[in-house]
C-alpha positions as CSV (number, residue, x, y, z in Angstrom):
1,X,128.9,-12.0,-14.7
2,X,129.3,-14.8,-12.2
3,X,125.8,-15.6,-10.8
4,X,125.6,-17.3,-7.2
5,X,123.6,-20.3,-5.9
6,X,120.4,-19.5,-3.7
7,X,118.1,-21.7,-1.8
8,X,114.8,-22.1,-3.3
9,X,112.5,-20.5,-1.1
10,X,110.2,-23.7,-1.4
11,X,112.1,-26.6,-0.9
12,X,115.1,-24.9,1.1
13,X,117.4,-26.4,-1.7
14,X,120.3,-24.5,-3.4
15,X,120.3,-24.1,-7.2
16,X,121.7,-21.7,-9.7
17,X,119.2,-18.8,-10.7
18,X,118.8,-18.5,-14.8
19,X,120.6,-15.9,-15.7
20,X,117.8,-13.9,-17.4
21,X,116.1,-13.6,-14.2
22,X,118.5,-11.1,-12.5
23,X,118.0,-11.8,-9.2
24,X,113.9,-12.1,-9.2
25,X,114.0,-16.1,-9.8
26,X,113.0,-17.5,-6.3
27,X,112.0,-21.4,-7.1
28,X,114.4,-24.2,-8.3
29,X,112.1,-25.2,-10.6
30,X,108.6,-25.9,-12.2
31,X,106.9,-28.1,-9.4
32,X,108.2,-24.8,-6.7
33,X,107.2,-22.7,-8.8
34,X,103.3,-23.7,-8.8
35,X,103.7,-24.3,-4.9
36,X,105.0,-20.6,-4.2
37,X,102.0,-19.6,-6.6
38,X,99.5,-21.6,-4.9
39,X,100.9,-20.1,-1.6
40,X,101.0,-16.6,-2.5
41,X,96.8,-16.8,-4.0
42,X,96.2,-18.4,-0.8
43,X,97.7,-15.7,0.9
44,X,95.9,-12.9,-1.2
45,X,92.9,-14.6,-0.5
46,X,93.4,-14.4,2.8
47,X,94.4,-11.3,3.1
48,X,91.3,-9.9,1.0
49,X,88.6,-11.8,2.2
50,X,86.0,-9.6,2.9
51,X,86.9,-7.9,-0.7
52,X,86.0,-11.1,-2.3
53,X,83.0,-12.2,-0.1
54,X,81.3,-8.9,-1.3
55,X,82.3,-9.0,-4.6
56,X,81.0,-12.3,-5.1
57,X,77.4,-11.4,-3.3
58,X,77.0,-8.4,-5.5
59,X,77.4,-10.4,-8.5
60,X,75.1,-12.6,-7.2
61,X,72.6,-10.5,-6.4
62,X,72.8,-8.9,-9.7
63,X,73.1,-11.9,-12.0
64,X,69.3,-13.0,-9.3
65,X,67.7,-9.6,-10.5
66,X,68.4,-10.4,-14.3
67,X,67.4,-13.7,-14.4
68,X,65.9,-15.6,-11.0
69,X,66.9,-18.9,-10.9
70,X,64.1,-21.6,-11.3
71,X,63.1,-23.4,-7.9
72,X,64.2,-26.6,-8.5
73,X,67.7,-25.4,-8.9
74,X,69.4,-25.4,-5.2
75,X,72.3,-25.1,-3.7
76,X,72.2,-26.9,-0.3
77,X,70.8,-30.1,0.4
78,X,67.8,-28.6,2.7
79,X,65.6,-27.2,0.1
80,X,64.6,-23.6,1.1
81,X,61.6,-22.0,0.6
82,X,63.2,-19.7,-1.6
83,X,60.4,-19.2,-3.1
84,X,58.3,-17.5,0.0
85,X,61.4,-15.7,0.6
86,X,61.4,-14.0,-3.0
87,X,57.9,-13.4,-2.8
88,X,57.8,-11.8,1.0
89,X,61.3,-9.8,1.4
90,X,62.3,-9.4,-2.5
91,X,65.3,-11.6,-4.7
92,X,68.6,-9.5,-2.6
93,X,67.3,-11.1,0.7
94,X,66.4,-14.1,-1.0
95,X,70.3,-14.4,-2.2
96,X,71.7,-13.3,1.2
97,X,69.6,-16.0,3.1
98,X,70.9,-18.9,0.5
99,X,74.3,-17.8,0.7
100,X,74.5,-17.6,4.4
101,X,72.6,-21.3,4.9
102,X,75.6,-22.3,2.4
103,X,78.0,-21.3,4.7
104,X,76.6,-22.4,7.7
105,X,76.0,-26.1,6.1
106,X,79.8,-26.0,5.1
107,X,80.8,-25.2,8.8
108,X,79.0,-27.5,10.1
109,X,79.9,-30.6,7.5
110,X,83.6,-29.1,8.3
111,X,83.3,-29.3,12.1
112,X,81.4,-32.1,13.0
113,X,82.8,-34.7,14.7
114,X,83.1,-38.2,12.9
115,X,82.0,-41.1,14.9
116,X,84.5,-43.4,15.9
């Protein structure tokens, strides 16, 4: 059976599909291939933000109640007084609080404007 040329969805150009592939190949070749994964886990991500956000402060929070980090090690540049926080509101704040500076920091470094 006679297989026609396609454009890669990547690169727009037009190559022969393996034959194996029956229609599912989509890239010309190896270096598409990893851009159309890297687009399509950027687009999951996307898509499932809030899934992952959640995900990722539950383990958090759990892998803080099993073991509390020691003081000295922090994330942002600021030190907080993580410390006071654990000891006043309990370790789930105490995570929330350190993850929320963290994003704040990283919108801030990402949206200041540079001097000229």
């Amino acid at each position: 059976m006679a297989y026609r040329k396609r454009p890669c969805s990547i690169c727009h150009k037009w190559f022969l599909p393996d034959a194996r592939q029956q229609g599912r190949q989509r890239t010309c070749g190896p270096a598409c291939r990893k851009e159309l994964h890297r687009r399509q886990c950027a687009a999951l991500n996307k898509k499932n933000k809030a899934d992952y956000t959640n995900n990722y402060l539950a383990k958090k929070i759990e892998m803080a109640l099993a073991q509390p980090p020691p003081p000295s090690e922090q994330r942002t540049k600021p030190t907080l007084p993580i410390d006071v926080i654990v000891t006043e509101c309990g370790i789930k704040p105490a995570v929330i609080v350190q993850y929320l500076v963290g994003r704040i920091m990283d919108h801030t470094r990402n949206n200041t404007p540079r001097p000229p």
